[in-house]
C-alpha positions as CSV (number, residue, x, y, z in Angstrom):
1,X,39.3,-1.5,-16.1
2,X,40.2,-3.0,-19.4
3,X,36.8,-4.7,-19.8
4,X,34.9,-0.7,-18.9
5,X,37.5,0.7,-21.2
6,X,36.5,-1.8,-24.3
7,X,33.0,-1.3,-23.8
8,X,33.0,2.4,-23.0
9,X,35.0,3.0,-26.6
10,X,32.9,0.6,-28.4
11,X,29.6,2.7,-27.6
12,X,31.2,6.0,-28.6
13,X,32.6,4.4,-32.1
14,X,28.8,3.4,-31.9
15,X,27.4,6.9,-30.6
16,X,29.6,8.8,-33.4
17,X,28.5,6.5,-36.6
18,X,25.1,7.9,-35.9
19,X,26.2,11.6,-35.2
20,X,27.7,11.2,-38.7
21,X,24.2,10.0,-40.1
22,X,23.0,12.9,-38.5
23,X,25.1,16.0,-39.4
24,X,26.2,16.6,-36.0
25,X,29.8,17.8,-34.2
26,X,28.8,16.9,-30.9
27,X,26.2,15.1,-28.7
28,X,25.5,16.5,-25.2
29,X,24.1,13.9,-22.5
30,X,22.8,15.5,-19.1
31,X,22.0,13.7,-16.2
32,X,18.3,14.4,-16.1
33,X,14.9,12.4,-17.4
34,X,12.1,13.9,-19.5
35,X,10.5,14.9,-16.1
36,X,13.7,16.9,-14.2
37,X,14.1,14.4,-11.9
38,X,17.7,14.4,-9.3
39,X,17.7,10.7,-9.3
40,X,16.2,8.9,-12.8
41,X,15.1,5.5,-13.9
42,X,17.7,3.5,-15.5
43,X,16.2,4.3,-18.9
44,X,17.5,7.7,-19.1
45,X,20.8,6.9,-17.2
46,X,22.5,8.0,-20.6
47,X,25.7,10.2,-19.5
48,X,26.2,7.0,-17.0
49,X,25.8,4.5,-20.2
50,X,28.3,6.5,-22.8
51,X,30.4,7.7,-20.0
52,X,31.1,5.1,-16.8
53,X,30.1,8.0,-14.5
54,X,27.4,7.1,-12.2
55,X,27.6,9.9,-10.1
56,X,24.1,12.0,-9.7
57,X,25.5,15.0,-11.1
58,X,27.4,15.9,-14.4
59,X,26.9,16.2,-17.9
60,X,29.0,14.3,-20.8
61,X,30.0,15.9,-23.7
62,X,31.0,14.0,-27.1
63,X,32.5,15.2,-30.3
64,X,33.4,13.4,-33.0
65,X,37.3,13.3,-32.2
66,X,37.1,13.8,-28.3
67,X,35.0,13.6,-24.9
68,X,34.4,15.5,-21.4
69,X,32.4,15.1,-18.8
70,X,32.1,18.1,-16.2
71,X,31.0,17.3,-12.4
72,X,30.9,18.9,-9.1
73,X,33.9,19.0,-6.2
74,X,31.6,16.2,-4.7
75,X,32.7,13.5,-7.2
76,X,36.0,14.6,-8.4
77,X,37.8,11.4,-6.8
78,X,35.7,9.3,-8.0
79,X,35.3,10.6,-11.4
80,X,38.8,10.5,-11.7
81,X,38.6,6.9,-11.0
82,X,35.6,5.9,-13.1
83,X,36.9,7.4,-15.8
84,X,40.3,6.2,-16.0
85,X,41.1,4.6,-19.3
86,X,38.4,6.2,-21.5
87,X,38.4,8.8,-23.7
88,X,36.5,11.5,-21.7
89,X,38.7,14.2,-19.8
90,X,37.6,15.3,-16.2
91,X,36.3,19.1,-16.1
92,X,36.3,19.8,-12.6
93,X,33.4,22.8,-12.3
94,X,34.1,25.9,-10.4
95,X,37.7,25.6,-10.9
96,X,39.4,28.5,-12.3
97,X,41.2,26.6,-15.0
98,X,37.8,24.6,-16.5
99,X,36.0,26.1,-19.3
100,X,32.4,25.9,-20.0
101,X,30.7,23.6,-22.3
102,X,30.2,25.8,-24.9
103,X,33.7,27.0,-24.9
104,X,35.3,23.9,-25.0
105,X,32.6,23.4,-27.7
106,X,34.5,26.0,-29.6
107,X,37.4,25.3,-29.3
108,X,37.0,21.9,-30.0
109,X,34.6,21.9,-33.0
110,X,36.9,25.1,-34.5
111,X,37.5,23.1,-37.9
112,X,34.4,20.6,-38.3
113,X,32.4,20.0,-40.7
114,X,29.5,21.3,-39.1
115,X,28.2,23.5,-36.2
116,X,25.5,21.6,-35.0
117,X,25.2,20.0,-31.7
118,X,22.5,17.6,-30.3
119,X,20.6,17.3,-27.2
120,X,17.4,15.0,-26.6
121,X,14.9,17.8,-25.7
122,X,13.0,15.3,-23.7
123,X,16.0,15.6,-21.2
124,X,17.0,19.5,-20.8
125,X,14.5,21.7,-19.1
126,X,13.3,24.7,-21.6
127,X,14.9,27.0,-19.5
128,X,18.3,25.8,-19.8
129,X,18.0,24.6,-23.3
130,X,17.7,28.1,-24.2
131,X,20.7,29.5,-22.0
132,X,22.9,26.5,-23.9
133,X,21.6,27.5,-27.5
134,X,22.2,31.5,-26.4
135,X,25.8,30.2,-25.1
136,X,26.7,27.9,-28.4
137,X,25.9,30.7,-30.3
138,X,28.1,33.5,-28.4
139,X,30.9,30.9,-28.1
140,X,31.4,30.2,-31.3
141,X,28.3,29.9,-33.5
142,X,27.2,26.6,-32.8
143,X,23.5,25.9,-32.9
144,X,21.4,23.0,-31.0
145,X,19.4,20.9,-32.1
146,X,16.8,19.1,-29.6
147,X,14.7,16.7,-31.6
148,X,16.7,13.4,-31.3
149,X,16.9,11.2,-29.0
150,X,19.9,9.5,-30.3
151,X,20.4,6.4,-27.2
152,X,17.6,5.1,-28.8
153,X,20.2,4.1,-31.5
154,X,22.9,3.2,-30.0
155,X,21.8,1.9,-26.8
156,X,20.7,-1.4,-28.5
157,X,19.8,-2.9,-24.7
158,X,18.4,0.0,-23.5
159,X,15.7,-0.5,-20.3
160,X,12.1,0.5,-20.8
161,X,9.8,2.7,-19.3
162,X,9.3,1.3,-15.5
163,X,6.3,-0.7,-15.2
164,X,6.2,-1.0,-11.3
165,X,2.7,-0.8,-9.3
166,X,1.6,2.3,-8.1
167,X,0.0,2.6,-4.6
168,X,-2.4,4.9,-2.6
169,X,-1.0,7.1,-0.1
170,X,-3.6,6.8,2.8
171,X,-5.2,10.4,3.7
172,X,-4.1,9.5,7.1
173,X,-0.9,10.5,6.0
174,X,-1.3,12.8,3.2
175,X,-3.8,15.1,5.3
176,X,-5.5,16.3,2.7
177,X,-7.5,15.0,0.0
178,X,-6.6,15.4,-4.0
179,X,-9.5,17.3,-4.3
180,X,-8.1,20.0,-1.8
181,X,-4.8,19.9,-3.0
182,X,-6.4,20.2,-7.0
183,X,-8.6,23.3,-5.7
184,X,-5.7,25.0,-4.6
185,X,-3.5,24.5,-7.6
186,X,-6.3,25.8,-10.0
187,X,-6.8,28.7,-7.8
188,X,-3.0,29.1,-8.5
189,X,-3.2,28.4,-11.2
190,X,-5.7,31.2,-12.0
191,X,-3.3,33.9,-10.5
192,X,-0.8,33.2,-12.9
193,X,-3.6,33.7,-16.0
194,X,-3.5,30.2,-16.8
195,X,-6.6,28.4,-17.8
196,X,-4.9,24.9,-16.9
197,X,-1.3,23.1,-16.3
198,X,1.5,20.9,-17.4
199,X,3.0,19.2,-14.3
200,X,5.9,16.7,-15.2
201,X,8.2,16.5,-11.7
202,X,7.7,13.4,-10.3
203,X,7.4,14.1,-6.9
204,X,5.0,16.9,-7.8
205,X,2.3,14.6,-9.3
206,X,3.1,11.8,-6.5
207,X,1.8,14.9,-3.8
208,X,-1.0,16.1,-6.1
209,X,-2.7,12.9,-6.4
210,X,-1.6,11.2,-2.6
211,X,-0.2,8.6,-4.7
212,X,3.4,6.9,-4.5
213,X,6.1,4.4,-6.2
214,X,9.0,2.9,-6.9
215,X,10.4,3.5,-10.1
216,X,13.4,5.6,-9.1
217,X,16.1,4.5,-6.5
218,X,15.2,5.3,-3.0
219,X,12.7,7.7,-4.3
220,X,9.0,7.0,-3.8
221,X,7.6,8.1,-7.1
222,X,6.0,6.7,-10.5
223,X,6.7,7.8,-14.4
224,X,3.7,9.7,-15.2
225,X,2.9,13.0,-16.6
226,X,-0.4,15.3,-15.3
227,X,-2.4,17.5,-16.6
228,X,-4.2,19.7,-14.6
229,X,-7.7,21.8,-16.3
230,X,-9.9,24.3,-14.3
231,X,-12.3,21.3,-14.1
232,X,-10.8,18.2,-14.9
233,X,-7.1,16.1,-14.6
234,X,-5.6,13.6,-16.3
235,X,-2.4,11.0,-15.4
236,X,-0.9,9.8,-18.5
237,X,1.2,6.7,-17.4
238,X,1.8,3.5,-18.6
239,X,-1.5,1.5,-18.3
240,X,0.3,-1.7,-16.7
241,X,1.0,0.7,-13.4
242,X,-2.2,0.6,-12.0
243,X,-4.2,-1.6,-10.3
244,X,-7.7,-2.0,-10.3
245,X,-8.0,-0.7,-6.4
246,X,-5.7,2.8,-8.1
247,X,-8.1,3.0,-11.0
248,X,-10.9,3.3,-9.3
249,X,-9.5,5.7,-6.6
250,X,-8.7,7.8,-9.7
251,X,-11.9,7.8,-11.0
252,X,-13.6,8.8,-7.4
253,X,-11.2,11.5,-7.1
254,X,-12.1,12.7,-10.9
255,X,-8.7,12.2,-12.2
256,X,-8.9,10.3,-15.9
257,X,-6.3,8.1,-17.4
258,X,-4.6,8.2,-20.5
259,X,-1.2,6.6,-22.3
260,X,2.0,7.8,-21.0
261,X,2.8,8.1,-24.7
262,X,0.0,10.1,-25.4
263,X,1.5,13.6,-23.9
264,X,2.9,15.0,-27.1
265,X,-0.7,14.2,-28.8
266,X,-2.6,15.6,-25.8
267,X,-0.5,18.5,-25.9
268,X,-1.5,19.0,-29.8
269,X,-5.7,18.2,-28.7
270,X,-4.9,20.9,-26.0
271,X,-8.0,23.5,-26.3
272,X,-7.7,25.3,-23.3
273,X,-6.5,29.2,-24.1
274,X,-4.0,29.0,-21.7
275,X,-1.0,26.3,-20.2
276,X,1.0,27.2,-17.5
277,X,4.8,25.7,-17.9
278,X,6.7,26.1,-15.8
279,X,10.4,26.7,-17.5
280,X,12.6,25.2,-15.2
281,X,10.7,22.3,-14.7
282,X,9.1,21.2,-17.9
283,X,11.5,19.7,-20.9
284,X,12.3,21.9,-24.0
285,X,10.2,19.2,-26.1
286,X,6.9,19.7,-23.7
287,X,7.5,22.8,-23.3
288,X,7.4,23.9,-27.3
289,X,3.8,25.2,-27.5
290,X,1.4,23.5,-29.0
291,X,-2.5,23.1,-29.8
292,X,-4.2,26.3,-29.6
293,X,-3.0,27.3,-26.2
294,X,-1.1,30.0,-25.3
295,X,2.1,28.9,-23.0
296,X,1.9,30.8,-19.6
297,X,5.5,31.1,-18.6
298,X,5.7,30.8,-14.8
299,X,7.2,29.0,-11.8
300,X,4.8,25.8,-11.0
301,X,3.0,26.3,-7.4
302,X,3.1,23.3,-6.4
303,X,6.6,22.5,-5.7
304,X,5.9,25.5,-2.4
305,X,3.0,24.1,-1.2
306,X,4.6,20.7,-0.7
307,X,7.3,22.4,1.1
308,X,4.9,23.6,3.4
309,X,3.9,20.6,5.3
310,X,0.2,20.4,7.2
311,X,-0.5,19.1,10.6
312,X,-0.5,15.2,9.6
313,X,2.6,15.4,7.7
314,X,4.6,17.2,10.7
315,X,3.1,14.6,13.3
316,X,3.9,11.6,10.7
317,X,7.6,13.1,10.9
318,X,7.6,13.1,14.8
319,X,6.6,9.7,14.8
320,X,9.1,8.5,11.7
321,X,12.0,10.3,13.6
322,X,11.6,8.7,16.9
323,X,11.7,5.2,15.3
324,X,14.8,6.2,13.2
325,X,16.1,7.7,15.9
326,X,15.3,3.9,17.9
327,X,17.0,2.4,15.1
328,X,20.2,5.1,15.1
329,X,20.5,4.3,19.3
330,X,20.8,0.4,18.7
331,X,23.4,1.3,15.7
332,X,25.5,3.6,17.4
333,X,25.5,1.1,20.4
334,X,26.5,-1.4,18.4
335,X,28.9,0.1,16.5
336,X,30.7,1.1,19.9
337,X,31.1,-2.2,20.9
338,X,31.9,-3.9,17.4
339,X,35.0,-1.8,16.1
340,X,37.4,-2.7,19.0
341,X,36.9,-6.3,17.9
342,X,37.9,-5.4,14.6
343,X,35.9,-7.3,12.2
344,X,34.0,-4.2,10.5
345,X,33.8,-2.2,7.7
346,X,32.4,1.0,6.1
347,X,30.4,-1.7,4.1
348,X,29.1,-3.7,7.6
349,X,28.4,-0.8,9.5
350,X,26.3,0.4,6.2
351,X,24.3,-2.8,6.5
352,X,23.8,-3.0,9.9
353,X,22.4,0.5,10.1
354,X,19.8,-1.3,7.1
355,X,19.1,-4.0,9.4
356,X,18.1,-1.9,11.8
357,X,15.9,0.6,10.6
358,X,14.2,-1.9,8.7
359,X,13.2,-3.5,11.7
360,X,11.5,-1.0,12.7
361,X,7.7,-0.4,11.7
362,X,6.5,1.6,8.4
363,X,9.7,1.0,7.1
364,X,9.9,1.5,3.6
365,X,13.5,1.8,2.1
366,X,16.3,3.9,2.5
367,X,16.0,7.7,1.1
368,X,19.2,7.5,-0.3
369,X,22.3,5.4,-0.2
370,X,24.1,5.6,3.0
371,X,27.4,7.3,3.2
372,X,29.8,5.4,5.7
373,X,33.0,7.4,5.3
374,X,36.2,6.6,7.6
375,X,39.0,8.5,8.5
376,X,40.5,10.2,4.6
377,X,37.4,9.0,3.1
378,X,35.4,11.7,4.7
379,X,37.4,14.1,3.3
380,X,35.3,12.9,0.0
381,X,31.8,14.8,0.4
382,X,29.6,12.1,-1.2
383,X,31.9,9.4,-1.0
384,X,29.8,5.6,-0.9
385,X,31.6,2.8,0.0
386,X,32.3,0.0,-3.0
387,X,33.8,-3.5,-2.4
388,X,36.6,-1.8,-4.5
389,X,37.1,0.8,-1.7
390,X,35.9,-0.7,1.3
391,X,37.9,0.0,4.4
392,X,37.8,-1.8,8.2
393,X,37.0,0.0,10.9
394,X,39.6,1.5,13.5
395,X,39.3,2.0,17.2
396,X,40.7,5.8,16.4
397,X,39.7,8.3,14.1
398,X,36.2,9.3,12.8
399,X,33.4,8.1,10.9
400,X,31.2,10.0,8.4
401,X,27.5,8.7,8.5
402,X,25.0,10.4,6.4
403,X,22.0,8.0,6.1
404,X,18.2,8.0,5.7
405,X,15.2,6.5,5.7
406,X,11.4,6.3,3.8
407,X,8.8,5.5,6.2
408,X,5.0,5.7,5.0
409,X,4.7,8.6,7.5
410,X,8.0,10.5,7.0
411,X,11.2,10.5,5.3
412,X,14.7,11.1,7.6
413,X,18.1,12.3,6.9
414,X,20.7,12.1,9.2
415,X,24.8,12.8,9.6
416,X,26.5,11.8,12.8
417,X,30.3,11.9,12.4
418,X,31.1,9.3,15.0
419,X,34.4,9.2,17.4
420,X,35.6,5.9,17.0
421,X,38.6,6.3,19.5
422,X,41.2,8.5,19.7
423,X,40.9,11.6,17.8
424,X,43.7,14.4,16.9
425,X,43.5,17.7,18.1
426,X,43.1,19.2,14.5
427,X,40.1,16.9,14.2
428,X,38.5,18.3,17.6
429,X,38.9,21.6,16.7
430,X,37.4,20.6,13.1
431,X,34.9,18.8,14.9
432,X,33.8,21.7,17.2
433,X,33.7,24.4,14.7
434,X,31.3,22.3,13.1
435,X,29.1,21.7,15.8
436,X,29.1,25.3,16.5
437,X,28.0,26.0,13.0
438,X,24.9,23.6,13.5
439,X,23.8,24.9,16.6
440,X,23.5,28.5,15.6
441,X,21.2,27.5,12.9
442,X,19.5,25.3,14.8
443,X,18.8,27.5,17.3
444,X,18.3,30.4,15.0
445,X,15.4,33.2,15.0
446,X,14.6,34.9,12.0
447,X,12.1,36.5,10.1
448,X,9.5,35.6,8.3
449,X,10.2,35.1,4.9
450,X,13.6,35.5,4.8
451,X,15.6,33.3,2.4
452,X,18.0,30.5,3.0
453,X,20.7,32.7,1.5
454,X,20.2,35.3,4.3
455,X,20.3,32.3,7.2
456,X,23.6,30.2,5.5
457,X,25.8,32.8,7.0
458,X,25.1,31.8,10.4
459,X,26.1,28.8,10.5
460,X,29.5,29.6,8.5
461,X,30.8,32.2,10.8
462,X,32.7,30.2,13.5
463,X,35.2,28.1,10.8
464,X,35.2,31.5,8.6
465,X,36.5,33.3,11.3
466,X,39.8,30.3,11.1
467,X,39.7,30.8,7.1
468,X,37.6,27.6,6.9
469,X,34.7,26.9,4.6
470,X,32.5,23.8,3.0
471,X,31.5,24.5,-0.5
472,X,28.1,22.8,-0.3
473,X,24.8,23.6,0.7
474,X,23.5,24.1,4.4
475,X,20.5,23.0,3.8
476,X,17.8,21.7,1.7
477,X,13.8,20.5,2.2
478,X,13.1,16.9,2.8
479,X,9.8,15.2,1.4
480,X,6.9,13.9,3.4
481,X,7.7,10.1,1.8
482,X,8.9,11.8,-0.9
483,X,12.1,12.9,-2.2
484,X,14.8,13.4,0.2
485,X,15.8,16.5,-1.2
486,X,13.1,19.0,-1.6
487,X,12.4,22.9,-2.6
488,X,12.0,25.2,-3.5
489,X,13.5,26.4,-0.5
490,X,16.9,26.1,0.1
491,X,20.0,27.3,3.2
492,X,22.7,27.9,0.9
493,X,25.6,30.5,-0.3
494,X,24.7,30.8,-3.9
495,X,21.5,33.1,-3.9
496,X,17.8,31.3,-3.0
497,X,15.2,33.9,-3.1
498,X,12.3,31.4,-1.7
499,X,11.0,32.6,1.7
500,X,11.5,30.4,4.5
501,X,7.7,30.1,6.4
502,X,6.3,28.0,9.2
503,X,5.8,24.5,8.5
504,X,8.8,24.0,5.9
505,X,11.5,21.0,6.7
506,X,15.1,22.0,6.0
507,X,18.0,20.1,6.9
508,X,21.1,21.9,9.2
509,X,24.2,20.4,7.6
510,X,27.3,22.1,7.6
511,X,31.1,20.5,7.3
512,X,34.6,20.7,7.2
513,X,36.3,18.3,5.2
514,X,40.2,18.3,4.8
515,X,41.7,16.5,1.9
516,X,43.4,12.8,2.2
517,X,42.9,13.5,6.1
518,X,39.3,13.5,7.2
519,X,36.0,15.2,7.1
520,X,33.3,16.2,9.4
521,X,29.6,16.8,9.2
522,X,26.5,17.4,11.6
523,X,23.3,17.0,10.5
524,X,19.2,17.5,11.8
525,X,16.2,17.7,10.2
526,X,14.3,20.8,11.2
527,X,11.1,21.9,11.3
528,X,10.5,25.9,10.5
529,X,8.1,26.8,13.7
530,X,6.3,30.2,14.7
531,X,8.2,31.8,17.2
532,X,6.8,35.5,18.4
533,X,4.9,38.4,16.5
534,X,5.9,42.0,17.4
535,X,5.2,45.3,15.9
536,X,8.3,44.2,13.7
537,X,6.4,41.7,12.4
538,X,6.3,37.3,12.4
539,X,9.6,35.9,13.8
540,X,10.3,32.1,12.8
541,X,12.5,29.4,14.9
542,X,13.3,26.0,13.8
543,X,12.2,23.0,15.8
544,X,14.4,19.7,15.8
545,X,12.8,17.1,14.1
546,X,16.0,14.3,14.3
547,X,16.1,12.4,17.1
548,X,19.9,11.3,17.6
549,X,22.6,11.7,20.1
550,X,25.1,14.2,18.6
551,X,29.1,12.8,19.9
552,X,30.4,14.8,22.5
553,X,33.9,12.8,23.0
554,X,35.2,15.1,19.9
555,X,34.4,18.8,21.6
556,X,36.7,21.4,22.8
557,X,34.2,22.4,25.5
558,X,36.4,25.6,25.9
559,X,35.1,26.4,22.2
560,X,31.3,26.4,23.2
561,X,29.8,29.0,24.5
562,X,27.4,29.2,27.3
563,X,24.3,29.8,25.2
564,X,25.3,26.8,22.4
565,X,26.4,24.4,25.4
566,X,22.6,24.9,26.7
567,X,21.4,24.8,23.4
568,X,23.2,21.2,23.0
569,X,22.1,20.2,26.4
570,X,18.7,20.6,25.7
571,X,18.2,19.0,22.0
572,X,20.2,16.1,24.3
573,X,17.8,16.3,26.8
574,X,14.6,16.1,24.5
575,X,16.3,12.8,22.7
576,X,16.3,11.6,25.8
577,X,12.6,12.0,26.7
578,X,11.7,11.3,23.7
579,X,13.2,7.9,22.8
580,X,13.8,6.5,26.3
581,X,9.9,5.0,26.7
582,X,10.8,3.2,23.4
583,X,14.0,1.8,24.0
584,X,14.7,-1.8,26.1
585,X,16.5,-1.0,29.9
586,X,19.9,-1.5,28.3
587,X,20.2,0.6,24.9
588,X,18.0,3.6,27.7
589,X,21.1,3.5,30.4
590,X,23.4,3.9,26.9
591,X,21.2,6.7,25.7
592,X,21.0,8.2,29.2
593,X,25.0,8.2,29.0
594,X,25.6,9.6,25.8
595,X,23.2,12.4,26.7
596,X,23.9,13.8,29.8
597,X,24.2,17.5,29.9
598,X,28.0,18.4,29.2
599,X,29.2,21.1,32.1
């Protein structure tokens, strides 16, 4: 701690020399790259370098006399922890008592020198970048400045751009061609009065062209920019990315290539009358405009037409989740028979479950790292086990898995919480209000169209009725080999206006997590399926996509109903059919076991 404490201090004495230079009270670091991304390269890992935080979410704040980083309830603890010893103070958001940043701005920069506070506009979408400025200046009269990129100073070993290969996504996963996908984005693009289109997002411009990578952690994307014109496209990337096979698919598919360096410039160059930005996706730098084009402000299209997966893309999923769900069967056998011996850990069982799916074919990496949770632990949402924090496994209690994998035909994501022995009766009650919540989702019908918003109730209303609650989302989209979290649609409290339609993924997640005790979670990946037309118009179900046993030692069968114990009986039932002609004669009489119909 001593050693993170030294180093931590040094790069803020560092940080603040050149704030000085510059004129400014206060440097704000976000946790986003030039391109928006959830997860980013280490090159723009900044509020983890000045802070110690490597949590995916928060935002570090730096004056010249104090610090603050604000997070979500998911990484309290461990914020807490990482940042023990170092100048910046914890702001837990959503708690009553936390201000925002711009009023702890105000109060905090009340007698400085200056009002001005910096933020690389290469890392803040243009969206937000004006809500901050508009904030800063109700608060207390602060104003931003964006046009610094001040880790380049400091950050004197800072990584580069990523310069790993980028590889063709076979058609015979993509299901359509980049010339299909391109024709439908300019005809898009066309509705919105745009002439052509900046697309930064990462995973956008891996879908677009049917091309994939591995710059970013678990995440099968490249750094590029794209810009898309009513007749031509162009990838700006680092030239050292590509092979000779990628160039000349790019060239048959009528993309051109330029310098990832060269956006701002091609921006400038920019003849077309109109862009189409995209506000909440592009960065405040990009977004400024530029040449002789007019800036069309609207949302980008492509991010819902990913979300909308096409006939290879849902058969690619079938066949990824029956050999994750192979892979979840040999773990969960396993893991039965190895805790009573008593040699395992959050951290073994973590590996094993690697070992195993990448066994299995098309195996790519894991879409995110695993969560292995045990007994209190759970009670952390997004707690990962660390050598520091590593606990052995118990013949009693639960265990939290949420896990995932990237195949080349499907990406998986996956929560069992796992009966390891005896359990209390709080946590079977936990346990089956939980389960309830997932199966009335699951086996939800619903409109066409409607929102996740209007479907997150459902699957709330059996612990709300016992004054229980989970403060994240229900459910979010999951990529086709692409990132594991997805939109634009979302199954969530806070409002989501994108329609739900047929051929969407969403996951069906809820919990219950109680604090130093334990937690709970359930989770499938669904597939949003027609279900009936009537003169009331298109009706919608959801179609189980996740092939794994869900624990039935932990129910209070006196809790289910008759309608969600036949709705459990026969997602068991379809695991069973499903992965029993792949499994060897012992792991099928175990799967046949652990999914026999519950009375």
């Amino acid at each position: 701690m001593t050693d993170t404490k030294n180093t931590i201090a040094a790069r803020l004495a560092a940080l603040r020399e050149e704030m000085q230079r510059e004129g400014l009270s206060a440097f704000i670091f976000p946790s986003a790259d030039p391109h928006m991304s959830e997860y980013v390269p280490e090159r723009w890992e900044g509020r983890k370098w000045i802070s110690g935080f490597d949590g995916s979410a928060g935002t570090a704040v730096v004056t010249l006399r104090s610090a603050a980083l604000w997070t979500d309830s998911r990484y309290f603890i461990a914020a807490e922890q990482q940042l023990e010893g170092t100048e910046f103070q914890l702001m837990r958001e959503r708690m009553e008592s936390t201000p925002s940043i711009a009023d702890w701005l105000a109060r905090e920069l009340q007698d400085a020198d200056s009002t001005e506070v910096g933020i690389d506009g290469m890392c803040i979408a243009k969206g937000e970048a004006e809500g901050l400025k508009a904030e800063l200046r109700h608060a207390g009269g602060l104003t931003l400045r964006t046009n610094l990129d001040i880790l380049n100073r400091v950050w004197t070993d800072r990584p580069p751009v990523p310069l790993n290969k980028v590889e063709i996504h076979p058609l015979e996963y993509a299901g359509e061609s980049v010339a299909e996908k391109l024709c439908r984005i300019r005809t898009e693009m066309r509705h919105a009065g745009a002439s052509c289109m900046l697309v930064t997002q990462l995973d956008d411009i891996a879908w677009t062209l049917n091309l994939r990578g591995t710059d970013v952690h678990c995440t099968p994307v490249f750094v590029a920019w794209l810009i898309v014109g009513e007749e031509s496209a162009t990838l700006y990337i680092k030239e050292e990315k590509l092979t000779p096979d990628v160039v000349d698919y790019l060239h048959a598919e009528g993309v051109a290539i330029d310098e990832y360096d060269n956006i701002i410039a091609a921006l400038n160059e920019c003849d077309a009358p109109t862009m189409l930005v995209d506000p909440y996706t592009v960065n405040s730098t990009l977004a400024q405009p530029r040449g002789n084009y007019t800036v069309v402000s609207a949302p980008s299209p492509i991010p819902t037409m990913k979300a909308v997966k096409n006939h290879t893309e849902r058969e690619g999923f079938r066949r990824a989740m029956e050999r994750d769900g192979v892979a979840m069967v040999q773990f969960l056998k396993w893991l039965e028979e190895a805790v009573p011996k008593g040699s395992e850990t959050e951290l073994t069982a973590s590996a094993k479950l690697y070992q195993l799916r990448a066994e299995q074919p098309k195996f790519r990496d894991i879409s995110f790292d695993t969560i292995a949770a045990y007994a209190d632990h759970a009670a952390i949402v997004h707690y990962e086990p660390t050598p520091l924090t590593d606990v052995k496994l118990e013949p009693k209690g639960l265990l939290l898995l949420d896990s995932g994998a990237q195949y080349s035909d499907g990406t998986t994501d996956i929560t069992r919480t796992i009966a390891l022995g005896d359990v209390t009766d709080r946590e079977r009650r936990v346990y089956t209000l939980v389960l309830k919540g997932h199966l009335a989702l699951q086996n939800l019908c619903f409109p066409r169209s409607a929102s996740g918003t209007q479907l997150d109730a459902v699957a709330r209303t059996a612990m709300w009725r016992e004054g229980m609650n989970f403060m994240h989302g229900t459910g979010h989209g999951v990529g086709s080999y692409l990132s594991v979290h997805e939109g634009p649609h979302q199954i969530r409290q806070e409002y989501r206006g994108a329609p739900m339609v047929e051929g969407m993924t969403v996951t069906d997640e809820p919990g219950l997590y109680l604090d130093g005790r334990f937690g709970v979670r359930i989770e499938n990946t669904l597939l949003t399926v027609p279900y009936v037309t009537t003169e009331f118009g298109r009706f919608l179900r959801f179609e189980p996509l996740t092939l794994c046993p869900i624990d039935t030692k932990p129910i209070i069968s006196s809790m289910l109903s008759d309608e969600e114990r036949q709705c459990l009986n026969a997602y068991h039932a379809m695991v069973y059919e499903r992965l029993a002609p792949l499994l060897d004669e012992e792991h099928r009489e175990w799967l046949a076991n652990k999914t026999k119909a519950m009375e």
